[in-house]
N, C-alpha and C positions, 0 to 999 in steps of 0.2 A: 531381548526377549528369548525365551528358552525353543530352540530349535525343533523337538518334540513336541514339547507340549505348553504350546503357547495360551495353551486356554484354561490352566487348571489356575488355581486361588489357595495360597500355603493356607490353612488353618491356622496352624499356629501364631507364625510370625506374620502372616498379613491379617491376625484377626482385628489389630489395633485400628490400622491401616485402613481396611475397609468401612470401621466405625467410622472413624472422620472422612472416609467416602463421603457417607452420607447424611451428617448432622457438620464437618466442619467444613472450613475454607478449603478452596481446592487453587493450587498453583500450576499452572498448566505453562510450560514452553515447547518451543516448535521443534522435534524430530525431522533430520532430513530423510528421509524413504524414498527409496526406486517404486516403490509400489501404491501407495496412495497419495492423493494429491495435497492431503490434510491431515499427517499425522500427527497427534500428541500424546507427549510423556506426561504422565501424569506425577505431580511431587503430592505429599503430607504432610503439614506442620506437623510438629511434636509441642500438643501442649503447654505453653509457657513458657518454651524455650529459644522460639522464633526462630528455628532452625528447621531447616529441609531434609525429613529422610529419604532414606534410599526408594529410588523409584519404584512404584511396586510392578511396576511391567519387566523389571529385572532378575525378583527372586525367585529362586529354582522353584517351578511350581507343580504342585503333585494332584493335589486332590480339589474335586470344585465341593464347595458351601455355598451357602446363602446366610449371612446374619441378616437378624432382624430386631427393631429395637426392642420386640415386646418379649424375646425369650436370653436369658442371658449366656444359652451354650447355640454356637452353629450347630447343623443339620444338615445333613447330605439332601440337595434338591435330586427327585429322582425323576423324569417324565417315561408315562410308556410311551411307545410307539404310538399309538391312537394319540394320544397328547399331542407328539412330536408332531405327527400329521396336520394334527387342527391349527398348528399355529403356524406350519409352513403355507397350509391352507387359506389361510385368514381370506389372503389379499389377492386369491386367484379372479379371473375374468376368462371368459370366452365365448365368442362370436362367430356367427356364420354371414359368411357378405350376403347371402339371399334375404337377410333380413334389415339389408339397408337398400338394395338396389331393387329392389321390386320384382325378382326374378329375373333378371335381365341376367345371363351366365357372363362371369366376372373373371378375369384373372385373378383374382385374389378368390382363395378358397373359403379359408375361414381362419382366424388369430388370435391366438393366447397371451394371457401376458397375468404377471405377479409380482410382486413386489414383500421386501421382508425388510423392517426397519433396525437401523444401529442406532441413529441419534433418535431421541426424541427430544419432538417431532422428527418424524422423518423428513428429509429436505428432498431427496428423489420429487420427481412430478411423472406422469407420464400421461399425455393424451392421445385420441382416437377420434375423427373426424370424417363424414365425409362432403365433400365439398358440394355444395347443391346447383352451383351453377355450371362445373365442370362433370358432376360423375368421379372425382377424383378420390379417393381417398390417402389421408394423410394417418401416422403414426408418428407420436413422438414423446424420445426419452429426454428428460432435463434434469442433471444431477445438482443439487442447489450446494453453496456454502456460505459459511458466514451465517447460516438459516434460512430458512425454507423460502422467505418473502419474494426474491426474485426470482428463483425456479417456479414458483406459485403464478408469480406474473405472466410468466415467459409463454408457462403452460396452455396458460387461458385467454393471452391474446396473440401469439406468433401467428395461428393458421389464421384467425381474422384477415393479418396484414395478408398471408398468400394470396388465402381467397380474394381480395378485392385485387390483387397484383392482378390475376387473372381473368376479373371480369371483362367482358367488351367493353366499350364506349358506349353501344347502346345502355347495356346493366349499369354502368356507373351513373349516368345519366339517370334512369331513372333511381338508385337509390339519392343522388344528390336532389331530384325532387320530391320527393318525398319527405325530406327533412327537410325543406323548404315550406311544404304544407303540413308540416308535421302531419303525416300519415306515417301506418305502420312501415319498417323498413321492408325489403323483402328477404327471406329467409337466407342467410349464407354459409352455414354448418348445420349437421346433424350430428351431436358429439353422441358416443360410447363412455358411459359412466362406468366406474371400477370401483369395487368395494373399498371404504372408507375414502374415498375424492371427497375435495370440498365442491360444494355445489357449484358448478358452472353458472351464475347468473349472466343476464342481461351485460354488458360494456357498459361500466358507471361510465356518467355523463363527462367526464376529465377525457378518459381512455374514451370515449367514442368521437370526442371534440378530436382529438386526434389522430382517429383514424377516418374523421371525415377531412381534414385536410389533406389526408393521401390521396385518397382517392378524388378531390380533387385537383390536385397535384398531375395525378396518372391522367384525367380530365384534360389538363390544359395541356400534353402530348398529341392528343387527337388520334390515337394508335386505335386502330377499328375494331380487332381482333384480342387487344389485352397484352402482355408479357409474355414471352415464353416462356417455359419452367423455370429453366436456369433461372432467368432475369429475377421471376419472381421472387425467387429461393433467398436471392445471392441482396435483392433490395430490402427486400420484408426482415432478415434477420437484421442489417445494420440498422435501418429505419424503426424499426423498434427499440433497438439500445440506445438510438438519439433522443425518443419520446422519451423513455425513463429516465436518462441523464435530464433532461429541459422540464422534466413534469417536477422535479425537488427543487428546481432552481426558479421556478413560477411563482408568485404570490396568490397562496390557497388561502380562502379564508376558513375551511372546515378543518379540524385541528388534525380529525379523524384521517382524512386523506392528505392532511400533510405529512403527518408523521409514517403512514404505510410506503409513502412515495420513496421519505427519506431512507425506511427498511429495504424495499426494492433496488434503489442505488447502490446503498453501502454494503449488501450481499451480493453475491454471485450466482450464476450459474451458464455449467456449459449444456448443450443441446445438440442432437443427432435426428434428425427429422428425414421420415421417407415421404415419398406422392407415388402413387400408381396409378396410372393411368390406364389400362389396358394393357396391352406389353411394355410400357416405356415406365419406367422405375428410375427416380430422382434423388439421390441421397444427398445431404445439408448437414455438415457438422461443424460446430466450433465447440473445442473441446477434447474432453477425451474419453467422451463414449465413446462406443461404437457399433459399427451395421457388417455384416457379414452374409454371402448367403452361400447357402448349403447343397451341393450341383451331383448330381450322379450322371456319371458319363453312360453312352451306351453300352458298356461294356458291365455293369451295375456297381462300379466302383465309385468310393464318393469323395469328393475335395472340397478344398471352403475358399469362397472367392470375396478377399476384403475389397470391403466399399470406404471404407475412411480409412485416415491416418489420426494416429492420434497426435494433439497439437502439445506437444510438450519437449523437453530438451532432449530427450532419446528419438527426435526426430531431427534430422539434421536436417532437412530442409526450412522447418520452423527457425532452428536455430540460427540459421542464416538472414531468413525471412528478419527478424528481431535485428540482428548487425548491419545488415546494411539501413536498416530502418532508423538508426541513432548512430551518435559521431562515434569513430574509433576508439576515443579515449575511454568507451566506457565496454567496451568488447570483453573486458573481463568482471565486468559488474552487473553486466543487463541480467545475465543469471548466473545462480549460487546456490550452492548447493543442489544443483539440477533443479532448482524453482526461479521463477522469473521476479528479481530484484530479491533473491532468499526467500521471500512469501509465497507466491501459487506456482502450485503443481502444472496444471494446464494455460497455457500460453493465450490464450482466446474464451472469450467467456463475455457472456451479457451482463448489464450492471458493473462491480467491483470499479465502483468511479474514481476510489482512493486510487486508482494505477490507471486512471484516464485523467484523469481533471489535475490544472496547475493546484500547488500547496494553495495560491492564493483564494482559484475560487473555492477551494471544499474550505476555507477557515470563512471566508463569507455566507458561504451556505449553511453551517454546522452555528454560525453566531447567532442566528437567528430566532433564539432564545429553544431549541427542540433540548427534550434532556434525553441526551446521548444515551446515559447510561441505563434509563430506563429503558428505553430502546433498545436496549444493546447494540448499539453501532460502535463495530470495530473501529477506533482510528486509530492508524498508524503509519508514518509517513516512512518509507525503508529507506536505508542509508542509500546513497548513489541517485536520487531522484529529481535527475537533470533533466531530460526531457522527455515528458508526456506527451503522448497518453502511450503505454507500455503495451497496451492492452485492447485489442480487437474482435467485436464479435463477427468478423466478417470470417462467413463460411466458404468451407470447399467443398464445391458441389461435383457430386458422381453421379453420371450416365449411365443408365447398362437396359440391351436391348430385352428385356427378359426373350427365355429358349423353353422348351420343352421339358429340358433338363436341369431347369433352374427351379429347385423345390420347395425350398422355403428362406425366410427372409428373418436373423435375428438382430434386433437392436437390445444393448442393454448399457447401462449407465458404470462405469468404469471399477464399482465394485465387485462384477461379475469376474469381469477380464485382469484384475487384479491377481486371481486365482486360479484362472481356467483359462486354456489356451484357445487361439480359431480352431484348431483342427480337435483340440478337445470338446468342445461347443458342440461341433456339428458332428461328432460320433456321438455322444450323448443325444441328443435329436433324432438319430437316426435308433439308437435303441429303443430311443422310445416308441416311435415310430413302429419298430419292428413290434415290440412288448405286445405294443394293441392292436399289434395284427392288420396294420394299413399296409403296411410292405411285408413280403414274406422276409421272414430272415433265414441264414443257412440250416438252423434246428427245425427247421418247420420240413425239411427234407429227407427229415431222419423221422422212423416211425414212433407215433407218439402212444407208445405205449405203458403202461400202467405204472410201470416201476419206475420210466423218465421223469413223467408227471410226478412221483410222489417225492422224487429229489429235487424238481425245481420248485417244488412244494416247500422242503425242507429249507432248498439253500436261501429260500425268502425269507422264511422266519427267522432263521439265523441270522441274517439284516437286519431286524426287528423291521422288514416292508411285506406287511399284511395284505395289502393293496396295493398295486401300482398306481403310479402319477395318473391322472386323467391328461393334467394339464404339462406340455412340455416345460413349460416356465418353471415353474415349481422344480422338477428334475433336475434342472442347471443349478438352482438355489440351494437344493437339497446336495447336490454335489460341492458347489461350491464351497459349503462352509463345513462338511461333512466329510472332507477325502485328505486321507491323509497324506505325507509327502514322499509317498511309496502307491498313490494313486487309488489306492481303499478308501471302500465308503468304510467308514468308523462310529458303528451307532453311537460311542460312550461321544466320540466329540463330538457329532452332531446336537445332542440334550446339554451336553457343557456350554456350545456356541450357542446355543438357543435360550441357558437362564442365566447368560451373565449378568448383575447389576446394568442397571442404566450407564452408571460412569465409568464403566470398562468394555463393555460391550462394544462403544467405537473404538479403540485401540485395537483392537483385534480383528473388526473384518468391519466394513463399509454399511450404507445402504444399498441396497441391490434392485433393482428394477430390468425386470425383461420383457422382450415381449418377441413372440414367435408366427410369423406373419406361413402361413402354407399358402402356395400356388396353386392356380389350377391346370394340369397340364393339357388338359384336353382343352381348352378355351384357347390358352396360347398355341397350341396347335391349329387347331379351326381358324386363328387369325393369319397365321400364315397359308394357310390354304387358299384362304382367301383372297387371300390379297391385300 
């Protein structure tokens, strides 16, 4: 790919190119990248001649087009800035804790979060929950692959499994009777909806059948008081990857949830999950999002303190993790290419059963008369695949006491961090911050007068940013796909990254999911006052 300018589309010599974009067959093989955990080259037949041309992720590329099939000359796509806005805009969300806790003063202040899609569908999830029987609130990023199906799951029933981790004996007890008298259960989330979420329904009856066996599971412990965090965290992530692996290998008579089961397995996805509790902040990752938070000392200076590691081959303790886990012989095969068996990027991930289950049971499972390919279930067994399961959704859970000086809280799903460093994250947060006047920043010290104003005036609209960000989220997204490799925002590439085609759009930058959690420091303060 062109070092400069990775995002422009030759006119000329990729006009052909791009037509079979989008009317012919498309040949796709696996690129190995330091940077995403799913990247691909894209190839083009030629015609009649059952030959492969040159990649078009290769050619020097200058200017961005759009073809389309109803005009026979391209056209330069142009968006203004108000455009640009609206579609960075789409997918923002933001909340204030007083409107889940009943006024009750919260360590959590109030949370943003957005998201902007490369694949379609976008496989990103992100959920927002608060716990009704603990007061807790959870957030969580889940970056899907293979397609959306089991980031989609993951989303919608992880915090289930917490929550019930954490009820009493007494709470489990009565929801176990209650589904004995089939009475209503009683309430265990209050989720936060984000624009364009699929709607959060009810636990079909499959998925509640097995999350009523957990609980009582947790039951026959007899533990009075419930799980600790940790426990919950560190039970609930693996204990749901055993459900989805056992729900495709069950005899469903409904065709409809056999075949979504078998999508949920044969996809992936990894997950980064916080709990707050009052001061006491939980972080849960397998994967390679990640959680960060953003700390200003007393001195008003600011640092960024990681909460995860990301689980992939540039972490050597993963990498270890994996060798001692399988025989010696294969120390030079476990991974390739910095991917685990040459296939996934991140090391840990829910579902992707093809790198957990023997060859024999997935050809059992798969014979079963499902058709694969309308499905789209990847199969493919990688060279070297001695012994299973490869693959772990069991998370590393981080502790941290929140402080007075611990400000805010960012999770975002691994196309962020792709792009943008920790300590780039949390200046950007902090500008923004400053922008809208929540913190003073050092220009606010300097007198504000007329001629200042009409240059910070100027130097916006030469940004083409009309408006500041409301939402922190959006800011990251807008930078991320926006800055070039000299650290400028760049209006031309930001409208080039925003109307690529659908089947170029993910070669060049991911799905992106953020979310920006603020503290309250006077609450965590008062807590320690008090004791």
């Amino acid at each position: 790919m062109s070092s400069t300018l990775p995002f422009w589309i030759l006119k000329n010599s990729a006009r052909n190119s791009i037509a079979t974009l989008q009317g012919g067959r498309h040949f796709y093989s696996r690129c190995a990248s330091n940077r995403n955990k799913a990247r691909w080259r894209l190839f083009s037949q030629v015609p009649g001649s059952g030959k492969i041309s040159v990649p078009c992720s290769d050619v020097a590329l200058q200017k961005a087009y759009r073809h389309t099939s109803t005009e026979e000359d391209d056209f330069q796509l142009q968006l203004s800035p108000q455009q640009v806005n609206e579609v960075l805009r789409a997918g923002e969300s933001a909340h204030k804790t007083l409107d889940l806790v009943s006024g009750v003063p919260n360590s959590v202040l109030r949370f943003e979060s957005n998201q902007l899609a490369a694949n379609s569908p976008v496989e990103d999830r992100r959920g927002i929950a608060s716990c009704l029987q603990t007061n807790g609130l959870m957030f969580g990023i889940f970056d899907g692959h293979g397609g959306h199906a089991c980031a989609q799951a993951v989303s919608e029933r992880l915090f289930y499994y917490v929550a019930v981790s954490l009820m009493s004996q007494q709470t489990l007890e009565q929801m176990e009777g209650a589904m004995e008298s089939m009475k209503p259960l009683l309430p265990i989330l209050h989720w936060l909806k984000h624009p364009g979420d699929s709607i959060y329904k009810d636990v079909t009856s499959v998925h509640l059948d097995h999350l009523r066996v957990y609980w009582q599971e947790l039951l026959d412990l007899h533990m009075e008081m419930g799980l600790n965090i940790k426990e919950a965290l560190m039970h609930s992530f693996q204990r749901l990857d055993s459900d989805i692996s056992l729900e495709v290998q069950a005899p469903l008579e409904d065709e409809m949830t056999r075949n979504l089961s078998l999508q949920v397995a044969f996809s992936g996805a990894t997950a980064c999950m916080a709990h707050v509790d009052g001061v006491h902040l939980h972080v849960a990752n397998a994967g390679d999002c990640r959680a960060i938070l953003g700390v200003q000392e007393d001195n008003g200076m600011w640092s960024c303190l990681p909460l995860t590691c990301d689980h992939n081959a540039w972490n050597p303790a993963e990498l270890s993790r994996l060798k001692r886990e399988h025989p010696e012989s294969e120390d030079r095969t476990v991974i390739v290419d910095h991917r685990l068996l040459g296939v996934l990027m991140p090391c840990r991930a829910f579902g992707d059963v093809q790198l957990k289950w023997s060859k024999e049971l997935q050809h059992s499972v798969l014979e079963r008369g499902f058709d694969t390919e309308a499905l789209n279930i990847y199969q493919f067994t990688p060279p070297h695949y001695y012994t299973p399961p490869y693959l772990t959704a069991e998370p590393e859970v981080t502790y941290h006491r929140l402080r007075p000086q611990d400000k805010f809280l960012v999770l975002a799903s691994d196309g962020l961090w792709d792009v943008l460093g920790n300590e780039d994250v949390v200046r950007l947060v902090v500008e923004h911050l400053a922008e809208l006047g929540r913190h003073k920043p050092d220009l606010a010290q300097r007198p504000a007068h007329l001629g200042l104003m009409q240059s910070l005036l100027l130097q916006r609209k030469a940004q083409g940013l009309h408006a500041a960000d409301q939402n922190a989220a959006t800011r990251l997204i807008r930078h991320a796909i926006g800055t070039n490799e000299y650290g400028e925002m760049e209006p031309e590439r930001l409208t080039a990254m925003l109307t690529l085609p659908e089947d170029l759009a993910r070669m060049y930058r991911d799905d992106i999911t953020v979310m920006v959690v603020y503290f309250n420091a006077d609450s965590i303060d008062a807590y320690y006052k008090e004791g």
